[in-house]
N, C-alpha and C positions, 0 to 999 in steps of 0.2 A: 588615870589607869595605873593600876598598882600590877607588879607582877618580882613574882620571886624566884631564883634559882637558887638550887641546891649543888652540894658537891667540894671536892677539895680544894678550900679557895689559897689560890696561891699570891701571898703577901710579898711584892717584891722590895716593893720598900722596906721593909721590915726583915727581909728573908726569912718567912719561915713559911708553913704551906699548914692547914687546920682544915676541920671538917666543919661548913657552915650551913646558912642558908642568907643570900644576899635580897635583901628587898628594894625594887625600882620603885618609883613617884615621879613623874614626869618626867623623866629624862633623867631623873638622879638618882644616886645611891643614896636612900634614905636610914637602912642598917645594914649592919652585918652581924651576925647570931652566929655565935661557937657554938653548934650543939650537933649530937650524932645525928647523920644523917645516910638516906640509904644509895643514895649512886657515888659512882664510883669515879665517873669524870672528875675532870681538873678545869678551875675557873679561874684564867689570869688576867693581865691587860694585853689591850692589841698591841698586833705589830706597827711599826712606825717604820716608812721608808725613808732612810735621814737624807736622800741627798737624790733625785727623779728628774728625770725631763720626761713628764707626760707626753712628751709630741714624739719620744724615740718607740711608746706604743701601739702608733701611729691611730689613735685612738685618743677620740677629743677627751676632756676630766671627765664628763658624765660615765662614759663607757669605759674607759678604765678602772672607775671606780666600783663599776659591777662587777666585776672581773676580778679585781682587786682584793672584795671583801670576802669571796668562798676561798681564800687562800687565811685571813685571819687579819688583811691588812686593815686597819679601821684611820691613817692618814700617812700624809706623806709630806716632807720639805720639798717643794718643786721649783725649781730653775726653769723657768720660762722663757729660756736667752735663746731659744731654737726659734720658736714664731716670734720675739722681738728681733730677731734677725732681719727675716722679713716684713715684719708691719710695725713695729715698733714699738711704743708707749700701748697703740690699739691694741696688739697682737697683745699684751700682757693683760689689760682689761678683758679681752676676749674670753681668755684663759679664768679670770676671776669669774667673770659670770656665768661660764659654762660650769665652772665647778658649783657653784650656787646651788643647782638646781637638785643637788643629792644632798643625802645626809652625811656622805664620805667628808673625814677631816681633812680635807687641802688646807695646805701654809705655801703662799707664794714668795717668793723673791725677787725681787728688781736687779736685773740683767743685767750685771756692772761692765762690762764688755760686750757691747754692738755697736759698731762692727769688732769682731774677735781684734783685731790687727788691720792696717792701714794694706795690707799686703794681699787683699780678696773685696772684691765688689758684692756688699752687703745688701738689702734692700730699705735701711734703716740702719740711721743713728740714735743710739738714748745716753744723749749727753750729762752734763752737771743737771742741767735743767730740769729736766725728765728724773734724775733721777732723787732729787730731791721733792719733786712730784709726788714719787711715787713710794719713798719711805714716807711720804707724811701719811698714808693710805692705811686704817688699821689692819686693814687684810694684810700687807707686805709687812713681813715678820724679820726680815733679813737680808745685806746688802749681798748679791749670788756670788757666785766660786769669782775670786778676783785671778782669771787666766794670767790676766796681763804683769807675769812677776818682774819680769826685765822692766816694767815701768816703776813697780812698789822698791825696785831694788835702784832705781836708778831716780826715785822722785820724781817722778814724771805728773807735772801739773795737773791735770785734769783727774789721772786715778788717784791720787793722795787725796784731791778735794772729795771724790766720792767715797772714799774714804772717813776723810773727816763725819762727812752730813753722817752718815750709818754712826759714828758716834755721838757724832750730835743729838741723833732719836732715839741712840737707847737700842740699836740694832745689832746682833752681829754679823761678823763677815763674814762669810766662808772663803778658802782657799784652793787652790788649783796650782801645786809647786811639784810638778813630776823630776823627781833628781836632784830637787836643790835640795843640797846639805852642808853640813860648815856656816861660815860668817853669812851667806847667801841666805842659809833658811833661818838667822837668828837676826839679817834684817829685815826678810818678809813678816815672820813670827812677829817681830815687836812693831811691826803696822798697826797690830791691833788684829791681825788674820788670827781666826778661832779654828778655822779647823781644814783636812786635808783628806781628798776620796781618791788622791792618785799616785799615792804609794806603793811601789811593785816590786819591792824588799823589804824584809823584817829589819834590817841593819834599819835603812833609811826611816821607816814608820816609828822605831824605838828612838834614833835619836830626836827625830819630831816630838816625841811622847814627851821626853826627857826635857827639852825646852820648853812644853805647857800647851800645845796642840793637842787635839785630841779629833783623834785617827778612827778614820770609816772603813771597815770593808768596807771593799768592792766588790761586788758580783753579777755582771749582767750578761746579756747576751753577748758581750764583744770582749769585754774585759773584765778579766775573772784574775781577781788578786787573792783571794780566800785562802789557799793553799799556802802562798808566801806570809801571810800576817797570820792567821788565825791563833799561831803558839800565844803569841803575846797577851790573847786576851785571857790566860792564866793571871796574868801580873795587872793587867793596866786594864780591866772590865769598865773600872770607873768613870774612865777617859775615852771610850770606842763606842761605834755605832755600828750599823749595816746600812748597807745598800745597795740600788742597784743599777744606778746612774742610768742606766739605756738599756730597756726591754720592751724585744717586740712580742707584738702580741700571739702569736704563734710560744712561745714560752710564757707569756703573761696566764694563758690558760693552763697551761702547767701548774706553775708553782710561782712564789714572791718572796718574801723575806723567811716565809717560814721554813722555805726551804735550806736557809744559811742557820736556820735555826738550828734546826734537826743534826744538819753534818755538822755545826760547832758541839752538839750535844754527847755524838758517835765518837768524836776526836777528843772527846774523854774532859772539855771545859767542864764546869758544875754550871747545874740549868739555871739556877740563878743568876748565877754570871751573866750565860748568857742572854736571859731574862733583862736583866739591867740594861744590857745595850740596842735590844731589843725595842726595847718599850720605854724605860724607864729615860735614859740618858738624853735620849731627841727630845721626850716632853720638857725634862729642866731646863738643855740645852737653851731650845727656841721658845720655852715660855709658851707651848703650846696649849691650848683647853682641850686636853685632852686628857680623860681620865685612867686614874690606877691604881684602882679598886679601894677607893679610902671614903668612907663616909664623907656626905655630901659634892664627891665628884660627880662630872658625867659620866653617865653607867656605860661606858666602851669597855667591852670584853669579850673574849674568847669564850668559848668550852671546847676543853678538849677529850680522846678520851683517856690520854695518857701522856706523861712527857718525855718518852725518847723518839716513839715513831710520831706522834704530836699530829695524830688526826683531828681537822677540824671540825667538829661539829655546826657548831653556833658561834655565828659573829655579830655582836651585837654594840650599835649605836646610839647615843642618846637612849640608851634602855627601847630601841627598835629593833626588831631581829629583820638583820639584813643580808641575812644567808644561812643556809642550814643545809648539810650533806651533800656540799659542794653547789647548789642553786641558789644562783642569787636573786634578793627578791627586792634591789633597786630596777627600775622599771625605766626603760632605755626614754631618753627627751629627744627633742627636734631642737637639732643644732644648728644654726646658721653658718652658710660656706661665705669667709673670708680669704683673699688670696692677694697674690702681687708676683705674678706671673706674665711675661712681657718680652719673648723672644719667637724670631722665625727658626723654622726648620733648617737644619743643616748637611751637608752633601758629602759626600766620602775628600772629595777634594780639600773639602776643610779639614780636614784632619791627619791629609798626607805628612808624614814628615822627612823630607828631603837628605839622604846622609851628608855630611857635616865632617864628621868622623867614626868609626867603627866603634870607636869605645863612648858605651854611655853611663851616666849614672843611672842608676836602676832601684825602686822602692821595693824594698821588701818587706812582707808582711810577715807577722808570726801570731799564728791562730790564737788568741785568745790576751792577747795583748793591743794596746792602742798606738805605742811606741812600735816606729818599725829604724830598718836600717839603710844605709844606702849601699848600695853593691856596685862596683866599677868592675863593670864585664864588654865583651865583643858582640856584635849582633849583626850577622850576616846583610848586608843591605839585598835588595830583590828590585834591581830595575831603578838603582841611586834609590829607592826608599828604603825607612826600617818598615819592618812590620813584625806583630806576634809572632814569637818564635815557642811552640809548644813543647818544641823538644829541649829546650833551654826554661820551660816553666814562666816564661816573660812576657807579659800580654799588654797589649797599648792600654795606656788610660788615658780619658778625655772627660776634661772639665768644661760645660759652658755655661757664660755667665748668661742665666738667665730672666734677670731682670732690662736687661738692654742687648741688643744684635750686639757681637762681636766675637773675633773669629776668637774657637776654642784651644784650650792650652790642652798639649801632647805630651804625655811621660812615657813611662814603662815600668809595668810592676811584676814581680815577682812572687809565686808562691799559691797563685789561685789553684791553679789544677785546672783549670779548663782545656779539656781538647776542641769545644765547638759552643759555639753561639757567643752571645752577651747578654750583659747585663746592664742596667741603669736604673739609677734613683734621682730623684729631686731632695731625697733627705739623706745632705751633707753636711756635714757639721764643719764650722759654723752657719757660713752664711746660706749653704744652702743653694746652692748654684746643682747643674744635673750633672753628675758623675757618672763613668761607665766606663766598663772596660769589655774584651772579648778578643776572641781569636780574628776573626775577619774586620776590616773596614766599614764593610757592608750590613754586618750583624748588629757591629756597634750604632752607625748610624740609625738604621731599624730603630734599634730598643731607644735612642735617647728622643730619635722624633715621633714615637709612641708619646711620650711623656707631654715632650710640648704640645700634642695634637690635646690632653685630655687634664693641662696644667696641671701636671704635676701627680707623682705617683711612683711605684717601684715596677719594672716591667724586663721581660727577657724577650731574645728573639735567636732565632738559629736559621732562617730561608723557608724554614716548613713550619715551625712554630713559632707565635708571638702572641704574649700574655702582658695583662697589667693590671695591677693592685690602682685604681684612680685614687688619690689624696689630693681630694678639692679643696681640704681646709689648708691652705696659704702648703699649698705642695706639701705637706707636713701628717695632714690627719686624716680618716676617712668620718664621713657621718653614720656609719652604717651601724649594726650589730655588732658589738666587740668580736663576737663570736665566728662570725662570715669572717671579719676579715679577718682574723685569725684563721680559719680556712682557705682563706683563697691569696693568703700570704705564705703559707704554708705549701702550698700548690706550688707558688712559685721557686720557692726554697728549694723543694725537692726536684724541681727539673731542674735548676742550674746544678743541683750534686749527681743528675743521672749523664749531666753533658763533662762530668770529670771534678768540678770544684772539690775540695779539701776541705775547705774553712767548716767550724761548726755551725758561723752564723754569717754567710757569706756577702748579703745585704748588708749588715753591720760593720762587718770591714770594710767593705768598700763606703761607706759613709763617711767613715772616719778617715781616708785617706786625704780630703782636704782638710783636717783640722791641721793650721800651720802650726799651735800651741804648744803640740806635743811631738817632741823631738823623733826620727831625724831627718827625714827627706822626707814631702808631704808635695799637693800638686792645688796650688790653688786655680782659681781662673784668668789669673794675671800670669802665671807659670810655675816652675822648679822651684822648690822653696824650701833652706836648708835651715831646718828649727834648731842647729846647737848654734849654728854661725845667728841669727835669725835675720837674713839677708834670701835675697832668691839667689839662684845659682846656675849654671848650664847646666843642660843637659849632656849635651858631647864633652867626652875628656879630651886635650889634646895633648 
């Protein structure tokens, strides 16, 4: 089947933009024709998302990738280190096969950290073993974000060897070094780490530049670094990518990369630039087959009708139109539900926490950041216990590990806004254990044995209401319609902001409050966990 488009084809390799007509042949670009032509759109290459955890769209690869493509996105670099948390080496196959089944370009990478740290009860390990397993696999294009920097900086046996193997195949690594700078980031840097998505200063991402990194926006539902970097990519287009590490699907229907497209465009970048880190920079990067509009590529491209507001038209794959005026016309599959879900329900008792001392350390969150602080405050005790104190903004948080009984770990966070109900998810990063917070004991409890009743899932509760997004795929994904659950995740969202929350993306924060990785007080399911010291810690000061 032959099929041609017309319009202003935009050369980013090349940089320049001419008025052509590009002709398909199974899947490829068989020419491109300089000649006057009468529309007036613009034909570039797709978006590429450099750096995803499909499972934070809680939306298996099939269905995000429908979702995906009426935004412009045609593939993605995926960290799969969320369901290899829980199921492991499986949990990464899972993932390959499920994406199979589209025409979407998935690039997977092997989980170089599961369990994140020795400091949270993971449901799986993907040792040396596994992971040389699994760069031998042509589908695995890249060793994933290497979290683990206090091991690459201190030589730590097991990551150096994974390490090694990723060079051994011809792989590269990706990085995860939030703050490290100086001798720190120029011993991680000469591991062999190629690149960094968790930079939340322009200082810190240009001195990485400047050592031979080369630095991702971020921008996703939880952590939104775009504002802090984006100058840069006046200087260093060459070296940068986008992305959007973790987006649920309630904003996955929104918008995707094209949306960091557009504000780099508005913020006065040249489109090409932006173009380059877009599209062009992920394909060289990772060596991806993924085309950019050059004779005999595969025919993946856009049409837009223009490139400031950068409406999508057509997103087309392998010379397939697989969306057009925001409809997409990948056709949803039957996904199979894997899980590793394995704990009883829990009592308000379990969660008491007995005063100790008045003064505790306290997590604080700051909306649109992954890093929080620790705050050393008072907290009234009511009957020798603590409890939520609303008018101090301070609401109990509880971890339970849920792949084995065992009693759950108690903090207190700061910064939610909740006057009433709770919250809870099973999607915690890393390992994924059930996290929740709320004003009552009772609420709390609700929402988290909601979850364990229906393995796993995001859910709220308040006495009179109680709601649940089910995530049967390993606590993590649902099988449904992107779209529903993107509705009825949505649902959720906005009644925990009608009971008082603040956050933009309130489920996303609290996910990320057990990541121990990222500095500075975090709450695993083992307890208090102080990410600069990276030791656990008390809770009561004395």
């Amino acid at each position: 089947m032959t099929v041609s488009i017309e319009g202003n084809i935009v050369d980013v390799l090349n940089q320049v933009i001419y008025k052509g007509i590009i002709t398909v042949e199974g899947g490829i670009i068989k020419s491109i024709l300089k000649q006057e032509v009468t529309s007036t759109n613009y034909i570039l290459p797709g978006f590429i998302d450099s750096h995803v955890h499909i499972e934070s769209s809680m939306l298996v690869p099939s269905e995000f990738a429908r979702l995906a493509v009426t935004h412009g996105t045609v593939g993605t670099i995926s960290d799969p280190h969320e369901i290899g948390n829980v199921l492991g080496i499986d949990g990464v196959k899972y993932m390959l096969d499920n994406g199979k089944k589209t025409p979407f370009k998935f690039y997977f990478g092997a989980p170089s950290c599961v369990p994140a740290t020795t400091f949270e009860t993971a449901g799986a390990v993907i040792g040396v073993k596994e992971i040389d397993e699994l760069l031998q696999m042509p589908e695995i294009v890249y060793l994933a974000e290497m979290m683990n920097f206090p091991g690459v900086l201190h030589q730590d046996e097991v990551v150096m060897k994974k390490i090694q193997l990723a060079h051994q195949y011809k792989k590269v690594v990706d990085g995860h070094a939030p703050g490290l700078r100086g001798e720190d980031a120029k011993k991680y840097i000469s591991a062999g780490i190629t690149t960094d998505h968790e930079c939340f200063t322009a200082e810190e991402a240009l001195e990485k530049l400047q050592l031979g990194m080369k630095i991702l926006i971020r921008e996703g539902s939880a952590a939104k670094n775009f504002e802090a970097l984006i100058d840069l990519m006046h200087d260093h287009y060459p070296n940068m990518m986008l992305c959007s590490d973790d987006k649920h699907p309630n904003d996955l229907v929104v918008g995707h990369i094209d949306q960091l497209v557009k504000r780099a465009i508005k913020k006065g970048i040249p489109a090409m630039h932006v173009f380059q880190a877009a599209c062009v920079n992920p394909v060289k990067h990772y060596g991806m087959k993924v085309g950019l509009l050059q004779i005999n590529d595969p025919a993946d491209f856009i049409v837009a009708d223009n490139l400031s507001d950068l409406t999508i038209l057509e997103t087309y794959i392998n010379g397939e139109l697989v969306a057009k005026n925001g409809k997409s016309f990948i056709p949803s599959v039957k996904a199979d539900i894997v899980n590793n879900f394995n704990c009883n329900k829990i009592s308000e008792k379990d969660i008491k926490v007995v005063t100790d001392s008045n003064k505790i350390r306290v997590i604080t969150v700051e909306d649109g950041q992954l890093i929080t602080k620790q705050l050393l405050t008072e907290i009234t005790p009511v009957n020798d216990q603590l409890c939520s104190d609303t008018s101090k903004d301070i609401l109990k948080l509880v971890v339970v590990n849920r792949y084995n009984d065992a009693p759950p770990a108690v903090a207190f966070v700061k910064n939610f806004g909740l006057k009433e109900g709770a919250m809870a998810s099973s999607v915690a990063h890393d390992s994924h254990n059930i996290i929740a917070t709320g004003v009552s004991d009772a609420d709390i409890v609700a929402a988290i044995n909601l979850l364990i009743d229906h393995k796993g899932g995001v859910s709220a509760a308040n006495g009179v209401f109680t709601g649940i997004l089910p995530l049967p795929v390993a606590g993590l994904m649902s099988t449904e319609d992107g779209y529903i659950v993107a509705e009825k995740y949505e649902l959720l969202d906005k009644k925990i902001k009608t009971w008082g929350c603040t956050l933009q993306s309130p489920y996303m924060t609290l996910s990320f409050l057990a990541l121990l990785v990222i500095p500075e007080l975090k709450l695993s399911d083992k307890g208090l966990f102080d990410g600069n010291e990276f030791k656990f810690t008390s809770l009561f000061v004395k």
